[in-house]
C-alpha positions in Angstrom: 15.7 -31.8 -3.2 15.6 -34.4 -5.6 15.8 -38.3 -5.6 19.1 -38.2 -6.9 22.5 -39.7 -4.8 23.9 -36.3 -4.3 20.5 -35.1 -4.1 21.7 -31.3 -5.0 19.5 -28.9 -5.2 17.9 -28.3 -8.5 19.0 -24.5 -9.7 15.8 -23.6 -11.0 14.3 -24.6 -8.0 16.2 -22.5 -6.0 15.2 -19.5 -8.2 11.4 -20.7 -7.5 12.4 -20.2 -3.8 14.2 -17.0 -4.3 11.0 -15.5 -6.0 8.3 -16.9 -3.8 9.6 -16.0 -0.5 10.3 -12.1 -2.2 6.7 -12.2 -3.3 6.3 -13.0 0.9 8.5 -10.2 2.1 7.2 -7.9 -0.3 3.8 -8.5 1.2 5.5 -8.1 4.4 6.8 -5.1 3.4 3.7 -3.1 1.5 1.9 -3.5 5.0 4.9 -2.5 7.3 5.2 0.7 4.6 1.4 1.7 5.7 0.7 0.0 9.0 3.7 -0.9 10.7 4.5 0.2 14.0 8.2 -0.7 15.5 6.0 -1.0 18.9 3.6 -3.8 18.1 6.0 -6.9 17.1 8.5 -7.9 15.5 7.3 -8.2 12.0 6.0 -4.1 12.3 9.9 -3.9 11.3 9.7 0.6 10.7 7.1 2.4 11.6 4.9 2.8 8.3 3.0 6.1 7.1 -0.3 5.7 9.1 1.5 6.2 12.2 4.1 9.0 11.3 1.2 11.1 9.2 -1.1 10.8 13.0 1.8 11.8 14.9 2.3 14.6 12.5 -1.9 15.6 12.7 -1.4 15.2 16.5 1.3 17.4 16.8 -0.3 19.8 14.4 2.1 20.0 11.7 -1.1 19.3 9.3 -3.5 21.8 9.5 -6.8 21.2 10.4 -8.8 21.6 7.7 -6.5 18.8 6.0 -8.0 16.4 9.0 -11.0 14.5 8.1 -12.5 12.4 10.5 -12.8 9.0 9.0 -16.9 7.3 8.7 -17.8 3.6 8.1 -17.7 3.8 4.0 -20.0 1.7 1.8 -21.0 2.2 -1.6 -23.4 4.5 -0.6 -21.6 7.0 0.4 -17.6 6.4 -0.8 -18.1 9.3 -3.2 -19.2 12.1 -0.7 -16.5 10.6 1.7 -13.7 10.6 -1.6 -15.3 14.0 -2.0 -14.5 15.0 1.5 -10.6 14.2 0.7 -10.2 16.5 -2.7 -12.0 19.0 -0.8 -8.9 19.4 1.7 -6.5 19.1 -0.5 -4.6 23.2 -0.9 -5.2 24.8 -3.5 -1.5 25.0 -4.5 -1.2 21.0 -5.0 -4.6 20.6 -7.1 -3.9 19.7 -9.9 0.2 18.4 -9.7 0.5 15.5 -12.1 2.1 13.9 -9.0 -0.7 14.0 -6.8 -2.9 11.2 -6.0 -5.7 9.5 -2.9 -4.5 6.6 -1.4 -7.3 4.2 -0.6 -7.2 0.4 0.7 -8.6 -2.3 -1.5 -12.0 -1.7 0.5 -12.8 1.5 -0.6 -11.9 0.4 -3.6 -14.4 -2.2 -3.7 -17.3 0.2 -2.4 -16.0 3.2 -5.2 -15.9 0.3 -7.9 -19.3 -0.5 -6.7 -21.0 2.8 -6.7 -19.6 3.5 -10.3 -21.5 0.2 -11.5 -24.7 2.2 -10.1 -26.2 4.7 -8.3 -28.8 6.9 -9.4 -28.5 8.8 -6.2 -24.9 10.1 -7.2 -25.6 11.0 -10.5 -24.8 8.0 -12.2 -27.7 6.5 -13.6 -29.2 3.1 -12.6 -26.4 1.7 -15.2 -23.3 3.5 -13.7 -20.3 4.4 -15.9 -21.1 4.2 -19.2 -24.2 2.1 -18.5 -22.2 -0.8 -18.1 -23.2 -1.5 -14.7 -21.0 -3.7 -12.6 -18.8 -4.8 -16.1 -17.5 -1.0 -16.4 -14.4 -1.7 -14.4 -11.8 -4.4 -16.1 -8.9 -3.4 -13.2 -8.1 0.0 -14.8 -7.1 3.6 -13.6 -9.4 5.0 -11.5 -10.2 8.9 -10.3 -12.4 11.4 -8.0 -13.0 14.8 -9.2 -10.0 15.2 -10.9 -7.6 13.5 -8.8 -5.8 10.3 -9.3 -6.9 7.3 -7.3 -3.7 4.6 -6.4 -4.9 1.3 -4.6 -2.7 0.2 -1.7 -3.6 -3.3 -0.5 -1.3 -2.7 2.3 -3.4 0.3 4.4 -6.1 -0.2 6.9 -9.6 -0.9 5.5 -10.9 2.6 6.6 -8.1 5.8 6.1 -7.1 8.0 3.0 -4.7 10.1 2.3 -4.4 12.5 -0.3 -0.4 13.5 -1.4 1.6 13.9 -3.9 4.0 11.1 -4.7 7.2 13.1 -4.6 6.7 13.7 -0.7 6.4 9.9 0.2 9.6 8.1 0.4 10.5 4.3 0.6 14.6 4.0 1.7 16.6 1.3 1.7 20.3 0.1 3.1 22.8 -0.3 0.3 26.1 -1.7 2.1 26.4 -5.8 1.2 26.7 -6.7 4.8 22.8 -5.4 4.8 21.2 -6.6 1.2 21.7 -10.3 1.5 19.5 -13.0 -0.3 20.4 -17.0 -0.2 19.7 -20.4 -0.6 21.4 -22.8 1.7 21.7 -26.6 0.8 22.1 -28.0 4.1 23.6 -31.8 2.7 27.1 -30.4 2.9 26.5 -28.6 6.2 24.3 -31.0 8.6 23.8 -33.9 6.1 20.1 -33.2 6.3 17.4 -32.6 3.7 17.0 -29.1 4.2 17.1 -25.9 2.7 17.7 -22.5 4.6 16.4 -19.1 3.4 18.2 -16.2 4.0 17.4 -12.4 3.1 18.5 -9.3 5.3 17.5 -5.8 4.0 17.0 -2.5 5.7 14.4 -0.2 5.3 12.0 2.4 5.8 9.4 5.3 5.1 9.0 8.6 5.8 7.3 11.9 4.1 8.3 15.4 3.2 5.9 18.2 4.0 3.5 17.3 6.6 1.5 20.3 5.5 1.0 19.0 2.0 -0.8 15.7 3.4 -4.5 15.3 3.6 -5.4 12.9 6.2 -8.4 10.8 6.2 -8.6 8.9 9.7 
């Protein structure tokens, strides 16, 4: 607040604020858009893709060949289980430039991982390029001809394999919705605080159930 008489709060300050506590919400956000569940609390604020793509398997709008059963993935075996994905995905979506696997950041550790190494898969004791573990520097990555995208917001053990145009993220646009703040209490309560406020609506849903390919 400042050591200042009127101890107003520094504008600058207030954009720190603004930022930090998006960079919060959108953290919030990236695992509601995967794992949140409208049942299990109130910061699961919409139910997020892993439960509406199992309610869609369970209710058989995915066809079964498009089901994998998920396994415990190491960098053993993160290839054969990658593998498993493209394998399922139809024939009539190989190869869209919109199409990618959706892992968590720990299969992307173990896939990194096998890439630095693994004579077993074909790689050579030196991995990718025989560059061992330096070959990645936090660029694209791929499986067979599919496009890999990272999602630090999905549990540590499902994929899914879709194309991008079928996964949708909404949002409210009316003002009385969208709202973000800073509150200098001094005028209000004549305390030292500062109040927060953001309201947004939102939520996730996909397309074609029959054009997923579940790993889970």
């Amino acid at each position: 607040m400042g050591y200042g008489l009127n101890q107003s709060l520094p504008p600058k300050f207030s954009d720190f604020m603004i930022a930090h506590v998006a960079a919060e919400v959108a953290q919030n956000t990236e695992l509601c858009i995967w794992q949140g569940d409208t049942a299990a609390g109130a910061n699961n604020s919409f139910d997020g893709f892993e439960k509406l793509i199992a309610a869609a398997a369970g209710a058989g709008d995915i066809p079964a060949g498009q089901q994998i059963a998920k396994a415990a993935i190491t960098a053993a075996n993160v290839i054969d289980e990658l593998s498993k994905v493209v394998n399922a995905i139809p024939s009539s979506l190989y190869g869209k430039e919109d199409l990618f696997i959706y892992i968590p950041s720990a299969i992307a550790k173990a896939y990194v991982q096998a890439l630095g190494g693994f004579a077993a898969n074909g790689l050579g004791a030196n991995g990718v390029n025989a560059q061992g573990t330096q070959w990645w520097n936090n660029g694209s990555l791929s499986v067979n001809g599919v496009k890999i995208f990272v999602c630090p917001g999905m549990s540590s053990d499902v994929m899914y394999a879709a194309q991008r145009s079928n996964l949708y993220f909404g949002t409210g646009i009316l003002n009385d919705t969208n709202v973000v703040k800073v509150l200098d209490m001094a005028d209000l309560d004549a305390s030292n605080n500062v109040r927060m406020v953001m309201r947004f609506t939102s939520a996730v849903q996909f397309g074609i159930a029959s054009d997923i390919v579940e790993y889970a």
